[in-house]
C-alpha positions as CSV (number, residue, x, y, z in Angstrom):
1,X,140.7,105.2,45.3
2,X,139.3,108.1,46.1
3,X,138.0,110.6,42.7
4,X,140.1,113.5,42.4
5,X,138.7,117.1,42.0
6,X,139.7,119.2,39.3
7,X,141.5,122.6,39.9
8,X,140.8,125.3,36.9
9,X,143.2,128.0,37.1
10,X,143.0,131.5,35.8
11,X,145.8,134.0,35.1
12,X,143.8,136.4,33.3
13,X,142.2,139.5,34.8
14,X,138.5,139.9,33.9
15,X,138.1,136.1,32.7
16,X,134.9,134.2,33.5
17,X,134.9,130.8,34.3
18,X,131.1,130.0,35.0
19,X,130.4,128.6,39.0
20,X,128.0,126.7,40.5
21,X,126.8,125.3,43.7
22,X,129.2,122.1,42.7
23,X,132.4,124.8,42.6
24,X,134.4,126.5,45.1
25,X,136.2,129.3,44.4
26,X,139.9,130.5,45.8
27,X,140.9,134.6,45.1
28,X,144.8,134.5,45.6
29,X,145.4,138.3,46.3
30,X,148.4,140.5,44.9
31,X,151.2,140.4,47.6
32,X,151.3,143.7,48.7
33,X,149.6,146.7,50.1
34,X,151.2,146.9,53.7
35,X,154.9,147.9,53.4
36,X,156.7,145.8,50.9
37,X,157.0,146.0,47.2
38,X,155.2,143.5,44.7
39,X,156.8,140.1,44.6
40,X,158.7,140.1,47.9
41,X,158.6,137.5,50.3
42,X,156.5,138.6,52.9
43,X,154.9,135.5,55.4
44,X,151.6,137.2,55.3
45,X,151.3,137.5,52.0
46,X,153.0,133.9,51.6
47,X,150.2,133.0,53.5
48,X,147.3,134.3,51.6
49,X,148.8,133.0,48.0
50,X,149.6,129.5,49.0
51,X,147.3,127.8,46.9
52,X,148.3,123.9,48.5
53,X,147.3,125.4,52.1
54,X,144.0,126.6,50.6
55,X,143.3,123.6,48.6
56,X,144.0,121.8,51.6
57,X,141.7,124.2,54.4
58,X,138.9,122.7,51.4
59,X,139.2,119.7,52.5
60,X,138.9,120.5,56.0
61,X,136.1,122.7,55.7
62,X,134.3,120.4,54.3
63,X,135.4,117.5,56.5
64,X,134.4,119.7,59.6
65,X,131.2,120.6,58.0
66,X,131.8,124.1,57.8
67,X,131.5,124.6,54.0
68,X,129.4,122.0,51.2
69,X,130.4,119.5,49.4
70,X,132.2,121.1,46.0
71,X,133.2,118.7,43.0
72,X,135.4,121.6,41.3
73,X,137.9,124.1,42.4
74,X,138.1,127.7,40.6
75,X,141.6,129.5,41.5
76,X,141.7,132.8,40.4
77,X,144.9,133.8,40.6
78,X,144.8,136.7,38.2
79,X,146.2,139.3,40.5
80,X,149.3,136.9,41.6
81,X,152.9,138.7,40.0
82,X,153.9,135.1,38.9
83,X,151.1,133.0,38.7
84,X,153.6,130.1,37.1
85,X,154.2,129.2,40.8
86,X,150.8,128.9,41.2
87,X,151.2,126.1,38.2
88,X,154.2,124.4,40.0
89,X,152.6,124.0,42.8
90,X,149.2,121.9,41.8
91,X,151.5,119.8,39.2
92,X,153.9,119.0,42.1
93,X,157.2,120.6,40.4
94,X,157.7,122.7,43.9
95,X,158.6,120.4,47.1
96,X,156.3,119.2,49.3
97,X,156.4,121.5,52.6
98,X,154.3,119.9,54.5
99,X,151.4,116.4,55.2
100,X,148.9,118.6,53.4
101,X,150.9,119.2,50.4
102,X,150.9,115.1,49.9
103,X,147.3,115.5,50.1
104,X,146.6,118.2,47.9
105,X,148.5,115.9,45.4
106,X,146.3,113.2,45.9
107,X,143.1,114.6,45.7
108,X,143.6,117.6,43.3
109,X,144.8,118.2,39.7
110,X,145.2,121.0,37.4
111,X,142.6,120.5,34.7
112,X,143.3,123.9,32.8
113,X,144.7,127.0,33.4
114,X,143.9,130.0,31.2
């Protein structure tokens, strides 16, 4: 079985979580900024805030060679409205979408959130 990597996730603004060359790190944005108030749907923003898509474009990164190996994933999601979807998502409460979702499950879990 193949180890999984722990996801640390913070909510707060102006928290540190220390990094290293072992860490990646994934800046969800606010959703908004062109046209739309904060917290509507939007399929850009949806996009950029999708934290199992990111997880997963990780994975392929690395498998492509296009980014290092990383051990540990940092998601700030400090400037995200309702960062409790963020939560749902990496413990699997929100339905799987898509093939990458299953595999975000597999090889990522939510080892804090802050």
């Amino acid at each position: 079985m193949t180890q999984q990597i722990p996801v640390t996730l913070i909510t707060q603004p102006g928290q540190l979580v220390p990094l290293d060359s072992d860490t990646a790190l994934i800046r969800l944005p606010a959703n908004s900024g062109h046209g739309h108030d904060d917290g509507d749907v939007c399929l850009a923003c949806a996009g950029q805030t999708d934290v199992r898509a990111l997880l997963y474009n990780l994975l392929e990164e690395h498998r492509r060679d296009m980014r290092p190996a990383f051990k540990r994933v940092v998601v700030d999601a400090s400037a995200v409205r309702d960062p409790q979807q963020v939560v749902l998502a990496l413990t699997g409460k929100l339905p799987a979408q898509a093939l990458r979702d299953h595999t975000v499950a597999r090889m990522f879990y939510l080892a804090g959130a802050s």
